[in-house]
C-alpha positions as CSV (number, residue, x, y, z in Angstrom):
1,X,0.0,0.0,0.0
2,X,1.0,3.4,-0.7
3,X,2.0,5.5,2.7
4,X,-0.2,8.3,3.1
5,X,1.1,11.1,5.4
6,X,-0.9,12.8,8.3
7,X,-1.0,16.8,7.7
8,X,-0.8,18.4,10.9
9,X,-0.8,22.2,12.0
10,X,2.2,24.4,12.4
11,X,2.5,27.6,15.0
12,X,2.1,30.6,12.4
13,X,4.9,32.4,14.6
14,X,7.0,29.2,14.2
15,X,6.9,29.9,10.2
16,X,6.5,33.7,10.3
17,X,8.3,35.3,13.6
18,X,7.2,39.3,12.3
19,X,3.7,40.4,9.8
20,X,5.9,42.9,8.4
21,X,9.6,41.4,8.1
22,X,8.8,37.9,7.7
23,X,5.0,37.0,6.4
24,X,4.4,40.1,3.9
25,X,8.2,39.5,2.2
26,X,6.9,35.8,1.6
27,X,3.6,36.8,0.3
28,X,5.2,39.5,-1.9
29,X,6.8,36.7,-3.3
30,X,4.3,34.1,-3.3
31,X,1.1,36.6,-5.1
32,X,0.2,33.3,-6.5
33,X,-0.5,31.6,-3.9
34,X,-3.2,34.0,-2.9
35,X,-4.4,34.6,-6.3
36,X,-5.3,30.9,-5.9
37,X,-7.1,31.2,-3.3
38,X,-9.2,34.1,-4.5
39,X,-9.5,32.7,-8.2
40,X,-8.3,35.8,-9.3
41,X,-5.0,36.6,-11.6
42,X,-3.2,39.5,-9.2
43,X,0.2,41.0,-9.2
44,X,1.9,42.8,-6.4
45,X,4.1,45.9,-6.9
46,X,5.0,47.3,-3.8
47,X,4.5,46.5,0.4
48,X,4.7,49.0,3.2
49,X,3.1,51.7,1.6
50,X,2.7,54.7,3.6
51,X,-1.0,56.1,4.0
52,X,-1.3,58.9,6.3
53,X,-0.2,57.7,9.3
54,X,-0.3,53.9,8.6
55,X,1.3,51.1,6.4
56,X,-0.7,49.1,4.0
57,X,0.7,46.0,3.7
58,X,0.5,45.1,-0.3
59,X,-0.8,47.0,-3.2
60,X,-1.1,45.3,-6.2
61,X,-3.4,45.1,-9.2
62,X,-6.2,42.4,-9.4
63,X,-5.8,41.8,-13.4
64,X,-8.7,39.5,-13.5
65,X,-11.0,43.0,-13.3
66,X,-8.4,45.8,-14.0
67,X,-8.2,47.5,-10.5
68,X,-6.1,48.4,-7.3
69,X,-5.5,45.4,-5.0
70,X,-4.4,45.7,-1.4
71,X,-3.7,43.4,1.5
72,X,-4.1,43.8,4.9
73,X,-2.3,40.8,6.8
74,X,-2.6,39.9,9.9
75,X,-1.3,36.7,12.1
76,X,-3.7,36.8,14.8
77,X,-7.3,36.8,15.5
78,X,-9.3,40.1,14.0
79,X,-10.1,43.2,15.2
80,X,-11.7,46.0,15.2
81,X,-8.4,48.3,14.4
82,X,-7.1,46.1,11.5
83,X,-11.2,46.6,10.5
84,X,-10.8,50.7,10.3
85,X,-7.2,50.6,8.5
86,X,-8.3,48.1,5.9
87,X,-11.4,50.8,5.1
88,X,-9.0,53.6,5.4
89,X,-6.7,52.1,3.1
90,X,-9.2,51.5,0.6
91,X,-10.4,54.7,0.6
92,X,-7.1,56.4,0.3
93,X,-5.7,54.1,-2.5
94,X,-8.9,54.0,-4.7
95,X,-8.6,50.1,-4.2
96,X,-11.4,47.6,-5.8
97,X,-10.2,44.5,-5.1
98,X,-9.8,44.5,-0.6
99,X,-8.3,41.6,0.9
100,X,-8.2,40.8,4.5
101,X,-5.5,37.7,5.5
102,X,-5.9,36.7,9.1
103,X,-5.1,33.9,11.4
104,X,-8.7,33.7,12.8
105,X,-12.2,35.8,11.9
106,X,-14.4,36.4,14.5
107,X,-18.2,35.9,13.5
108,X,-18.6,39.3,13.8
109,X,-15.9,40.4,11.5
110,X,-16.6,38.0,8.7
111,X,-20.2,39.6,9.2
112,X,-18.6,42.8,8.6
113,X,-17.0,41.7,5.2
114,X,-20.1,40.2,3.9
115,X,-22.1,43.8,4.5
116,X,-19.8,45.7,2.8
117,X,-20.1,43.2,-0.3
118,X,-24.3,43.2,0.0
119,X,-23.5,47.2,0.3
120,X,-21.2,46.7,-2.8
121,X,-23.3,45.1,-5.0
122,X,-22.5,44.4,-8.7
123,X,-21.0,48.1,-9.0
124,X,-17.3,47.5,-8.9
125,X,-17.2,49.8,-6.6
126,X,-15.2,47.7,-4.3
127,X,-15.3,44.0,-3.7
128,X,-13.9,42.6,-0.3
129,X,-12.2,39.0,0.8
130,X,-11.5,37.2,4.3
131,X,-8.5,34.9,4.0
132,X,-7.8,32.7,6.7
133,X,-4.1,31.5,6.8
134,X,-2.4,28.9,8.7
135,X,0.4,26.6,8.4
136,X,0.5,23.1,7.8
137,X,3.0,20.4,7.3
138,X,3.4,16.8,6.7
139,X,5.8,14.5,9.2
140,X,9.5,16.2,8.7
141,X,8.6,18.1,5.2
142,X,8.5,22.2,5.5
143,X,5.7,24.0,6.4
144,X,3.7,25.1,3.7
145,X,0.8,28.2,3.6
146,X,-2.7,27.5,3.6
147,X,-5.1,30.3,2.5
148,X,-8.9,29.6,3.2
149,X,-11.5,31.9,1.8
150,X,-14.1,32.6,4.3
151,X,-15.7,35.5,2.8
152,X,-15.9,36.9,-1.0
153,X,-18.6,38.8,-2.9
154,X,-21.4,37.7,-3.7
155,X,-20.9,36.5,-7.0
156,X,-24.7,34.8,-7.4
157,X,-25.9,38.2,-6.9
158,X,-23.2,40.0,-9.3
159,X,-24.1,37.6,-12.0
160,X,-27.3,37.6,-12.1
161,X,-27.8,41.3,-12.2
162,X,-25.7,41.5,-14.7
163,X,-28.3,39.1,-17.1
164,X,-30.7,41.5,-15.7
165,X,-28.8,44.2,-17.2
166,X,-28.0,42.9,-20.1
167,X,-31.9,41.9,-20.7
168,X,-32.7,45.9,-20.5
169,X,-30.1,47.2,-22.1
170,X,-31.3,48.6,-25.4
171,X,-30.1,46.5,-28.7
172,X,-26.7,47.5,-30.3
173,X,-22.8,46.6,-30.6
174,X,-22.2,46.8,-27.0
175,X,-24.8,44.2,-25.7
176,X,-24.3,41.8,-28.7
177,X,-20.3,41.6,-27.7
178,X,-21.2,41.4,-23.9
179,X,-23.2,38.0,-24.5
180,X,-20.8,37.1,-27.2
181,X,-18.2,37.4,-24.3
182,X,-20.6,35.9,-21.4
183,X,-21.0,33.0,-23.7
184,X,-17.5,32.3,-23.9
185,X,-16.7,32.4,-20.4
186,X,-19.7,30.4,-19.7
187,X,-17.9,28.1,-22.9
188,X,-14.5,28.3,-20.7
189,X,-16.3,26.9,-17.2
190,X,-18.0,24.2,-18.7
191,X,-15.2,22.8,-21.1
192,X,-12.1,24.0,-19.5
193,X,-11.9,25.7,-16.2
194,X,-8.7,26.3,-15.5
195,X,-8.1,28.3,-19.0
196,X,-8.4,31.8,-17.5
197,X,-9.9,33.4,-14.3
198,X,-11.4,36.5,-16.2
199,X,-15.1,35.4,-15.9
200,X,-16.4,39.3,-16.7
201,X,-17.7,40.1,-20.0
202,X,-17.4,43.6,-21.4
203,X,-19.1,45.2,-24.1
204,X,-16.3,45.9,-26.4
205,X,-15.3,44.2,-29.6
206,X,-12.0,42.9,-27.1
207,X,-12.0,40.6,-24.4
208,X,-9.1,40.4,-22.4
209,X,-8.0,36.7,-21.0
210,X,-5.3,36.0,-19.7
211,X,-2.5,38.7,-18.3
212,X,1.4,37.6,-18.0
213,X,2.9,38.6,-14.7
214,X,4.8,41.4,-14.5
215,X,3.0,43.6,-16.8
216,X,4.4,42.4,-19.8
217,X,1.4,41.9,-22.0
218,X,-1.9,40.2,-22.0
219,X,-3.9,36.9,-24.1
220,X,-6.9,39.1,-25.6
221,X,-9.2,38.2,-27.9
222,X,-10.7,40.5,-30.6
223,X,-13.2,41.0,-33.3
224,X,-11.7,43.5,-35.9
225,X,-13.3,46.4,-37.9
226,X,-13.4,44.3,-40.9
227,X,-15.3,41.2,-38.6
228,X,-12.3,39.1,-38.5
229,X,-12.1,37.1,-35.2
230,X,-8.5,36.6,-33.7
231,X,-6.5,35.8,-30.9
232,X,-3.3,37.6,-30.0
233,X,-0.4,37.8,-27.5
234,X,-0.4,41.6,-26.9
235,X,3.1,42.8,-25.5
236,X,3.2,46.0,-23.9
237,X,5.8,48.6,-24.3
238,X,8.2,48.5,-21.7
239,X,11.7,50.9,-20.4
240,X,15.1,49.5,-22.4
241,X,12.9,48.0,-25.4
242,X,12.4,44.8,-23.1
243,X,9.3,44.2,-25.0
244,X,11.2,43.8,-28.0
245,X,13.7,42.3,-27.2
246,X,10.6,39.4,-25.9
247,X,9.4,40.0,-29.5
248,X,12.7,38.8,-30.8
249,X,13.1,35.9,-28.6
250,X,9.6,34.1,-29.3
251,X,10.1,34.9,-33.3
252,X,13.3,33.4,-33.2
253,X,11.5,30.3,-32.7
254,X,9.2,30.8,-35.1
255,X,9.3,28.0,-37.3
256,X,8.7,25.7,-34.1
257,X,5.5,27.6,-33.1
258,X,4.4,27.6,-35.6
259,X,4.4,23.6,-36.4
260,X,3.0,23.5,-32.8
261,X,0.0,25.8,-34.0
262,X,-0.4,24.1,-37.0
263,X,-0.6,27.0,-39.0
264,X,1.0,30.4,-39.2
265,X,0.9,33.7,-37.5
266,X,0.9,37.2,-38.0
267,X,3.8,38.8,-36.4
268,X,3.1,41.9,-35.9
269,X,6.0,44.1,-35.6
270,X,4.2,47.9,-35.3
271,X,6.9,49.7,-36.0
272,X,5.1,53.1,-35.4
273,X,4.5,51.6,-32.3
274,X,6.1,50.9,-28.8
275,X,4.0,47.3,-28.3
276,X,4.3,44.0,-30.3
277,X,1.6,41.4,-31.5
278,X,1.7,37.7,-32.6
279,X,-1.4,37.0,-33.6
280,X,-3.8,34.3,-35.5
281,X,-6.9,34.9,-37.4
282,X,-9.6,33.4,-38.6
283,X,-10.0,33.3,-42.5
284,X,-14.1,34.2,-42.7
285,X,-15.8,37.1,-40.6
286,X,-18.4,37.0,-38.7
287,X,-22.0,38.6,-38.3
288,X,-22.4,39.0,-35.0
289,X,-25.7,39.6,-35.1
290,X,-26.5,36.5,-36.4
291,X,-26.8,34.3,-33.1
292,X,-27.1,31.3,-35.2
293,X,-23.2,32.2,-35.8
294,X,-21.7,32.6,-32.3
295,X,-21.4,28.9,-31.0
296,X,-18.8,28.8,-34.5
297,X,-17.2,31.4,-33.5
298,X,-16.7,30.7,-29.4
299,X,-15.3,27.3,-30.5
300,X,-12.5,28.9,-32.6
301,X,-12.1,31.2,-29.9
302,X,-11.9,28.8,-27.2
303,X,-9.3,26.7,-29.6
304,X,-6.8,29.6,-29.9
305,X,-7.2,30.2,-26.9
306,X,-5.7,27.4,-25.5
307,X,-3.0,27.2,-28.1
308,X,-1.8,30.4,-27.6
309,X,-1.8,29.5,-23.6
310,X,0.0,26.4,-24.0
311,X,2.1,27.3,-26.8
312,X,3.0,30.7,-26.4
313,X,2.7,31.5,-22.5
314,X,5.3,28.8,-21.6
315,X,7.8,30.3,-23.7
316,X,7.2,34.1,-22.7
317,X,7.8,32.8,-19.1
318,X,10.8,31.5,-19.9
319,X,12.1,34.7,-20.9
320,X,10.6,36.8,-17.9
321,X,11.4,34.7,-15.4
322,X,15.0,33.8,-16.7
């Protein structure tokens, strides 16, 4: 039989001696760890941030919904100080995404998160998380982190306004490509899930999918002026022609791409431009406004989509992260 260990509980202060000069360092270096445990795509770009006369612990960006992300960590039981700092942070770093890391939540203070999220609504004002964190490990291995959402917003709610809105909304280009876009997500969840954590549909003729850590460019997919469907990797301009130089490296290995892809790509090289594209597209437009034509067109999405993920992202991190 196969030996199955026993995971067992580790002090938090035996892992993490100090919030600030142990636990937020490792968390600044770990943002995917909690990204996991929100289901969100989130960088972080700075810690100890002065606010009046506190420190916030993170700031970030949540990329899954475009907005400020900050952290407020804290390896004990909540209260009602770390409460009034994570609100005053928020409201001092025009912050969307608010997230709360504690060892313990009181009833009262998970309470607390959930009314600002029923307060919230589906407005993007602000959305709010309760992450509970401890440390486990199993027999003599090291400890490892485990984040536990305990509060989130209400995403029943958020989602089913949003067909509410999109059933009043009055007929034009915007509410076709928002239900073009809901139906791809809802495409994503049903056939693959772990593709991207974007689940918010926009009504533009662009859907962004999937952003690369580090700001360096983003999956996006697109339905042109001439009705041409395509995916792209979008590489943003960056200081010291980095994103070039990126460029360079992936069409260097062109050839082997785009065997992998099974067909070629359009290497854009925007020379009037600072950013770069590679990007595939469809041969025969689309009407949107034909429904009978979107289920056609969300499979080739969804089909580029993962090519370009598991083709193209893997190589981009090799770069980045070299």
């Amino acid at each position: 039989m196969v030996e199955v260990g026993r995971l067992k509980k580790v002090d938090l202060r035996e892992v993490w001696k100090h919030e600030a000069h142990d636990f937020t360092p490792w968390l600044m270096n770990n943002s995917e760890v909690l990204g996991d445990a929100l289901s969100l795509e989130i960088e972080f770009t700075t810690s100890e941030q002065q606010v009046g006369p506190y420190k916030v612990d993170i700031i970030g960006k949540d990329l899954t919904h475009d907005s400020v992300l900050i952290v407020e960590n804290q390896l004990g039981k909540t209260d009602h100080g770390h409460l009034g700092q994570l609100i005053t942070y928020a409201a001092n770093t025009d912050a969307v995404t608010v997230v709360w890391i504690a060892k313990e939540f009181s009833d009262e203070h998970r309470q607390a998160i959930d009314y600002m999220n029923t307060l919230a609504g589906d407005s993007s004002v602000a959305r709010f998380y309760a992450v509970q964190v401890s440390a486990v490990k199993i027999g003599d291995s090291p400890p490892a982190a485990l984040l536990e959402l305990v509060a989130q917003p209400n995403d029943v709610h958020a989602s089913m306004s949003s067909v509410v809105k999109s059933a009043v909304e009055p007929t034009g280009k915007a509410a076709i490509y928002r239900e073009i876009w809901r139906k791809y997500f809802e495409a994503v969840q049903t056939k693959r899930p772990d593709l991207t954590k974007h689940s918010t549909p926009q009504g533009a003729n662009w859907q962004n999918v999937n952003s690369v850590r580090g700001g360096w460019g983003s999956l996006v997919l697109v339905i042109d002026n001439e009705r041409i469907p395509r995916c792209e990797f979008y590489i943003r301009g960056r200081e010291n022609n980095e994103n070039i130089a990126l460029f360079d490296y992936l069409k260097a290995d062109r050839e082997e791409i785009e065997k992998e892809f099974g067909a070629p790509l359009v290497w854009d090289e925007q020379d009037h431009l600072v950013s770069r594209r590679i990007m595939s597209r469809r041969k025969q437009p689309v009407d949107i406004q034909d429904l009978s034509t979107h289920n056609s067109l969300i499979d080739w999405l969804l089909g580029e989509h993962i090519k370009f993920k598991e083709i193209i992202l893997p190589r981009v991190y090799e770069y980045t992260e070299r």
